[in-house]
N, C-alpha and C positions, 0 to 999 in steps of 0.2 A: 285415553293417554293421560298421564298425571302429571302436572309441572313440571316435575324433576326428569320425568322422559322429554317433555317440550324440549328443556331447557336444554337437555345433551344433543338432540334431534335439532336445534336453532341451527339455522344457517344465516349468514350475514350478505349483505348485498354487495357488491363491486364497490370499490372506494380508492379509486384511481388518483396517482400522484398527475400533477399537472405538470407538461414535460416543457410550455411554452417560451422559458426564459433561457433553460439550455439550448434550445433550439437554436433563441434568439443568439445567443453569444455564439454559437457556431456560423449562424448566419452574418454575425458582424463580421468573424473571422475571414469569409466568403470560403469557411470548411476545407481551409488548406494552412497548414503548418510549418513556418522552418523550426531552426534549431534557438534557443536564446543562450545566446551569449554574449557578455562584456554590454548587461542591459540590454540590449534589443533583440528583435528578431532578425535573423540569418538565414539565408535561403542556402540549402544545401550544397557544398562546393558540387559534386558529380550531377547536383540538378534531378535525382531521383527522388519520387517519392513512392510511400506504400499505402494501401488503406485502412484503416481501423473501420469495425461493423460493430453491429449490435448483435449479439450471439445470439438473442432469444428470437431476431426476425431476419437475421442476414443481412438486414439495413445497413447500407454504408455511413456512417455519420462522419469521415473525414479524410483528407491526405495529410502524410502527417511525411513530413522530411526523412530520409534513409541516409544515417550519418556513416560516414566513412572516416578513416583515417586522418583525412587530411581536416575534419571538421573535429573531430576527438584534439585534434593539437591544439587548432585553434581555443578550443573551450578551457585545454590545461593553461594553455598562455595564457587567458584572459582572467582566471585561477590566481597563477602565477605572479599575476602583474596586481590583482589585490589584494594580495596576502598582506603587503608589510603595512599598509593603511587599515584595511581592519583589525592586523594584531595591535597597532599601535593605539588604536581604540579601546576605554577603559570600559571594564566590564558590564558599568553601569549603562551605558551606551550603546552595546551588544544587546542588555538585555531588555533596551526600548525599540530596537528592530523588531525583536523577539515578541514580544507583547504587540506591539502593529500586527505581525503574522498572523498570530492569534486572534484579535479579534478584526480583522479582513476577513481571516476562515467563519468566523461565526454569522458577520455582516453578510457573505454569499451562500452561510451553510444550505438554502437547500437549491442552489443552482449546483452547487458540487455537488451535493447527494445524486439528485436527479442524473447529470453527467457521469458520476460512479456507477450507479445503474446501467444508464445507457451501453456505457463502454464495456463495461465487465460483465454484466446480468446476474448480477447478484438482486435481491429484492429490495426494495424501495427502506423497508424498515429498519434492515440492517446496513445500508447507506447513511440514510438520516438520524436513527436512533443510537448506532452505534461507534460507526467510522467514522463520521464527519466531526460531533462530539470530541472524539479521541484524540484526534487534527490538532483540533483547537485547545485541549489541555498539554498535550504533548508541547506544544510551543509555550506553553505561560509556565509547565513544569520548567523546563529548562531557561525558563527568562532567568526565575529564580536562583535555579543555579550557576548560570552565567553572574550574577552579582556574591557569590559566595567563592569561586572560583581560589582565589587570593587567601581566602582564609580556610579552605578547605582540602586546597590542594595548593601550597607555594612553594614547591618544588617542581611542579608538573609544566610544560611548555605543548604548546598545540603541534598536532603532527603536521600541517601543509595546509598542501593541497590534497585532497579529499575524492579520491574516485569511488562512485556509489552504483550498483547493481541493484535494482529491484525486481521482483516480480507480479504477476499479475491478481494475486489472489485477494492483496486488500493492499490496491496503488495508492490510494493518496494517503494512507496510515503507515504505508511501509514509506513513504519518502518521508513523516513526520519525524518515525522515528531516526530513522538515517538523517536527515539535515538539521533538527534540533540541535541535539547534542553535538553538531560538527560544528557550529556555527556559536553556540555558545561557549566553546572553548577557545576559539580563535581560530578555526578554519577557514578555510574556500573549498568550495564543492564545485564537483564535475558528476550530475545523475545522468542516469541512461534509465527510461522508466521502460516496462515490458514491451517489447512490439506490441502485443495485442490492446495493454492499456494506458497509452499515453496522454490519453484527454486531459485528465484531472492533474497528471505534471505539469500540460500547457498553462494550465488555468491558474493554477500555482504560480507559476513565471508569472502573468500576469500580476498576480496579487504583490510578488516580490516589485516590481516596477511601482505601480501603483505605492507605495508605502517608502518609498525612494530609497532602497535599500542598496547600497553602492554599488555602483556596475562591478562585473565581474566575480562577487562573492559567492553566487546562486547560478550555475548554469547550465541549462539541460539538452542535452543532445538524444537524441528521440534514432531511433535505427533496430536492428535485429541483432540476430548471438555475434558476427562479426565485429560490431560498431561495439560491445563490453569488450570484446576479445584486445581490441584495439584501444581502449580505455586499460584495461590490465598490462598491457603489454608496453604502456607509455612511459620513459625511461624517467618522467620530469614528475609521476604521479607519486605521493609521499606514502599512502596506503589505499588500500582497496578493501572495503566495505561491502560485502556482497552476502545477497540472503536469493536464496532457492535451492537447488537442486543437488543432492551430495553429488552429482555423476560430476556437473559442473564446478563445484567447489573441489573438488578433487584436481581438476585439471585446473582450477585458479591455482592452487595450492603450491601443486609444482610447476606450476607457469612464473610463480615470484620468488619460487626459493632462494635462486643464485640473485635476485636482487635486492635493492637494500627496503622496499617495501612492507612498512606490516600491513597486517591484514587480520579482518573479523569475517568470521564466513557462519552465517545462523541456515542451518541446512535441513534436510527432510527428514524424519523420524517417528518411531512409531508410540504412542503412549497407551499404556493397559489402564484398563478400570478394574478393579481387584472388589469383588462383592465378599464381605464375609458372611458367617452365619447370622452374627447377631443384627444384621441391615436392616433400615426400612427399605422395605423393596420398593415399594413409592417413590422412597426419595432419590431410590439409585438408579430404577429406570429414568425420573427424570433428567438426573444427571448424565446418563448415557445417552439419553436423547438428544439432550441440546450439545454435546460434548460430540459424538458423531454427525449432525447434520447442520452445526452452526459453520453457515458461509457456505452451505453444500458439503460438508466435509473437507474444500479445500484448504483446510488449516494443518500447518506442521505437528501440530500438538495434539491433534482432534485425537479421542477416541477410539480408537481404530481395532481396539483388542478388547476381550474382558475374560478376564479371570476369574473362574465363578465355583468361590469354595464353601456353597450353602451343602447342607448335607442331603443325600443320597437322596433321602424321602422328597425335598424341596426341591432340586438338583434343576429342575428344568421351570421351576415358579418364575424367576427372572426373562428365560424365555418364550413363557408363555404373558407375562404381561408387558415384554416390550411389543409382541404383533401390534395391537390395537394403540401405542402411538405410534407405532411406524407409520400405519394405515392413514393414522388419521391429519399426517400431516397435510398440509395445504401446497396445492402446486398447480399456479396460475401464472398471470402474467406478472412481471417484475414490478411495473409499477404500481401492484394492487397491495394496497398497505394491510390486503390481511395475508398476502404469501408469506408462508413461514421458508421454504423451499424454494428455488428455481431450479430444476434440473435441464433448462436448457442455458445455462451459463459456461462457462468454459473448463465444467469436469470433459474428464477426459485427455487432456493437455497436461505432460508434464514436463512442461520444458520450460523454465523460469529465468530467459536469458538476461 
């Protein structure tokens, strides 16, 4: 065998993230969650809770509080009630919260990572390498812009209070993006993170306390599709911010029409890859590779189609050298830093309450 077969034929040994300090914080937790609001933790009015697992072993890793209505009010009032002291706060000053956030996210990035894992089963690499990362510039982006604010936009006034809907496919990046820019504008937020992934919001809350960030600005109510339904439907919410599912944005849609709520709805969709004749086929299989399997596929924008207008003679080149990376992806367990893939994560699931 000749080096360059060696080298395609190397296999690499297990190289497992260390799961000990998420563990540990779940364990300080005693692995049970209320809801935070107006800065603390809050035990659920109805006293339910549900459990969050680890998708890729069924492990339970937590109780996590089952918000209801009457816990959704509480969180808008508490919203409510610090809206006029953080608007009345100058920009510069939003955007030294904002900068704390950001580097808290980096000072714990990989007890988040590890807990993004845990919760969701996505693989270790694209927790640590890519989402957590993202956290943490996503808040220093927007610190910036919270001190440009006045001179960028001085006509523009913040909307409220802030109702946020995430879902589970990339939780603590999709509340970066939704509470950044709310919070650097002059908002108060009310999130509801997915039933399946609310770890990484808890921990979040955490970090907002930690960094003394005024009660009430940040506050997360943890629940299933009724507990957002009840957040949309709260007559005192200024807008609703909601990313998952068209079936669900559809019914957000006209759930707010007759009222005075705007709303941003980033929903599910399909994206083509278009090969022309003149392609390096190299460089577009790769593209279609990472472009369909990055996060499992469960990306809105992922790859999902291709359009392949090589001519007749070539016609099937593209499908015949995407087999051998498909093949050759890697699918282990999540915490092993060489899985490219988890397919025991939460494909399958498309419900983004």
């Amino acid at each position: 065998m000749s080096i360059a077969e060696k080298f395609v034929a190397m296999e690499y040994g297990p190289a497992p993230e260390d799961s000990k300090d998420a563990l540990a914080w779940l364990d300080h937790h005693q692995r049970r969650f209320g809801h935070f609001m107006h800065g603390a933790w809050v035990k659920p009015s109805a006293g339910a809770y549900f459990d969050t697992a680890d998708p890729s072993t069924g492990e339970k890793l937590a109780s996590v509080a089952q918000g209801s209505a009457a816990d959704i009010d509480a969180a808008v009032k508490a919203a409510r009630a610090a809206l006029p002291k953080w608007q009345a706060l100058t920009p510069h000053v939003r955007a030294r919260y904002l900068y704390a956030l950001a580097r808290q996210v980096q000072k714990h990035s990989r007890r988040l990572a590890v807990l993004e894992t845990m919760d969701n089963g996505k693989p270790i690499r694209e927790s640590r390498d890519i989402d957590i990362p993202l956290v943490a510039r996503h808040f220093y982006y927007h610190a910036g812009w919270a001190q440009l604010l006045l001179q960028e936009f001085p006509d523009y006034t913040a909307c409220g209070v802030v109702g946020q809907i995430i879902p589970w496919n990339f939780p603590l990046l999709m509340l970066a993006w939704k509470i950044a820019p709310a919070l650097a504008t002059g908002n108060t937020v009310v999130l509801k993170p997915a039933e399946f992934t609310p770890l990484t919001a808890l921990a979040f809350a955490e970090i907002c306390h930690e960094i003394g960030l005024p009660a009430g600005v940040v506050n997360i109510v943890t629940g299933d599709g009724s507990t957002g339904e009840a957040l949309v439907k709260h007559p005192d919410v200024d807008k609703i911010a909601f990313t998952g599912s068209t079936e669900v944005g559809r019914a957000i849609r006209s759930s707010t029409a007759q009222s005075h709520k705007r709303l941003s709805l980033e929903l599910g969709g399909k994206s083509p890859f278009i090969v022309f004749e003149d392609a390096d086929l190299d460089s577009a299989v790769e593209g279609l590779v990472d472009g369909i399997w990055l996060n499992q596929g469960q990306v809105c924008c992922a790859g999902s189609r291709l359009l392949n207008l090589l001519a007749a003679s070539n016609g099937n080149a593209i499908a015949r050298a995407l087999l051998p990376s498909d093949s050759a992806q890697q699918c282990s367990s999540h915490f092993d830093r060489r899985t490219a893939s988890n397919f025991r994560s939460r494909a399958g699931s498309d419900d983004f309450p």
